[in-house]
N, C-alpha and C positions, 0 to 999 in steps of 0.2 A: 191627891191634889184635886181641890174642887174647882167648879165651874167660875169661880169668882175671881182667882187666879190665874184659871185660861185666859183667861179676858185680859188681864195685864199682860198677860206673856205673847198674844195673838201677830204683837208687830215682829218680834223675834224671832217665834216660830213660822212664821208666813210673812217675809219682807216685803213682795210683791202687793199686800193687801192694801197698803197708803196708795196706792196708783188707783188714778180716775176710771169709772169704769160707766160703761155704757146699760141704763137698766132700759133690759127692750119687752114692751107691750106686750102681756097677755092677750092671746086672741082665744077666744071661747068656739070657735067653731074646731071642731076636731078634737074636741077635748075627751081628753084618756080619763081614764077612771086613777092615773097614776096623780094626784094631786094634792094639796092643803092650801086653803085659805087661811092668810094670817094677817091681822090687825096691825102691821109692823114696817118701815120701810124697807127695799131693798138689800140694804148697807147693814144694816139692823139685824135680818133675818140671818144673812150672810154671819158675820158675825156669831150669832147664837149658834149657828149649825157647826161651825169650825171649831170654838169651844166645847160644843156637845162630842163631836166625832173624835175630837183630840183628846177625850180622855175616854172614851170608847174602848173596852180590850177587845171586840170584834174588827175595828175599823185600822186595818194596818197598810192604808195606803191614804193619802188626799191628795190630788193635784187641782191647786186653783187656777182659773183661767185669768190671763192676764186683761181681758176686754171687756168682758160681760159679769156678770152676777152667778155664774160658773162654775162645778167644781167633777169631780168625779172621785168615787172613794172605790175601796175595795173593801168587801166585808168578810171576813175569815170566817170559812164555817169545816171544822176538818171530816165532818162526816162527807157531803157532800161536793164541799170542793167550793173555793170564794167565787163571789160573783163581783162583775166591775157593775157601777150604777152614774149615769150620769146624772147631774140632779142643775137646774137651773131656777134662777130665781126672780120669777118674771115682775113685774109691773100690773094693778090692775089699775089701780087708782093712787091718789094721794096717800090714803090712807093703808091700803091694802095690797099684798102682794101673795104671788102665789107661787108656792114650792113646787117644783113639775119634776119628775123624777121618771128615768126608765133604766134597764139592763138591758150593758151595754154587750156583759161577754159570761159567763158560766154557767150553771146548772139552774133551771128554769123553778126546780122546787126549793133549792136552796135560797133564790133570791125571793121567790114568796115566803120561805121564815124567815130570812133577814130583814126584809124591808118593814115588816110589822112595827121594827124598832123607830123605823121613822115617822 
């Protein structure tokens, strides 16, 4: 199933996603090395990531947050053991928003090769 599909099926498989959500400001002070700038709005980015993840055979978990721009995935790695990540999807500008992503729970090298995928 492709990514063009996800996209149709996104309110089915995530009923909670039609709910208003809060997109809170990127602040650049304290900024992690954990990030992506992207050309897109929040609702937009949001969107592509859940499509992406949902046909993922690594990602066998997403839980989206009902308020913000929020989600947390698990990424299955059976060498090492999954890592949880939470990943947030901040506000910089009109234009721009930015992916901020950290781990939240498993094996510290496992989630450095997993996260590559993002």
């Amino acid at each position: 199933m492709g990514i063009e599909s996800q996209y149709e099926n996104l309110s089915k498989n995530f009923p909670n996603l039609s709910k208003e959500r809060r997109a809170e400001m990127f602040n650049s002070e304290g900024v992690r090395l954990n990030c992506h700038y992207i050309n897109n709005t929040p609702k937009d980015v949001l969107d592509l990531l859940l499509c992406v993840f949902t046909i993922d055979k690594h990602i066998t978990d997403i839980k989206l947050d009902d308020n913000t721009y929020s989600l947390s995935i698990v990424m299955k790695d059976d060498l090492m053991g999954d890592s949880k990540v939470n990943i947030k999807i901040l506000k910089l500008n009109e234009k721009t928003s930015v992916i901020d992503y950290m781990k939240a729970s498993g094996d510290l090298m496992s989630y450095y090769k997993q996260i590559k995928r993002i």
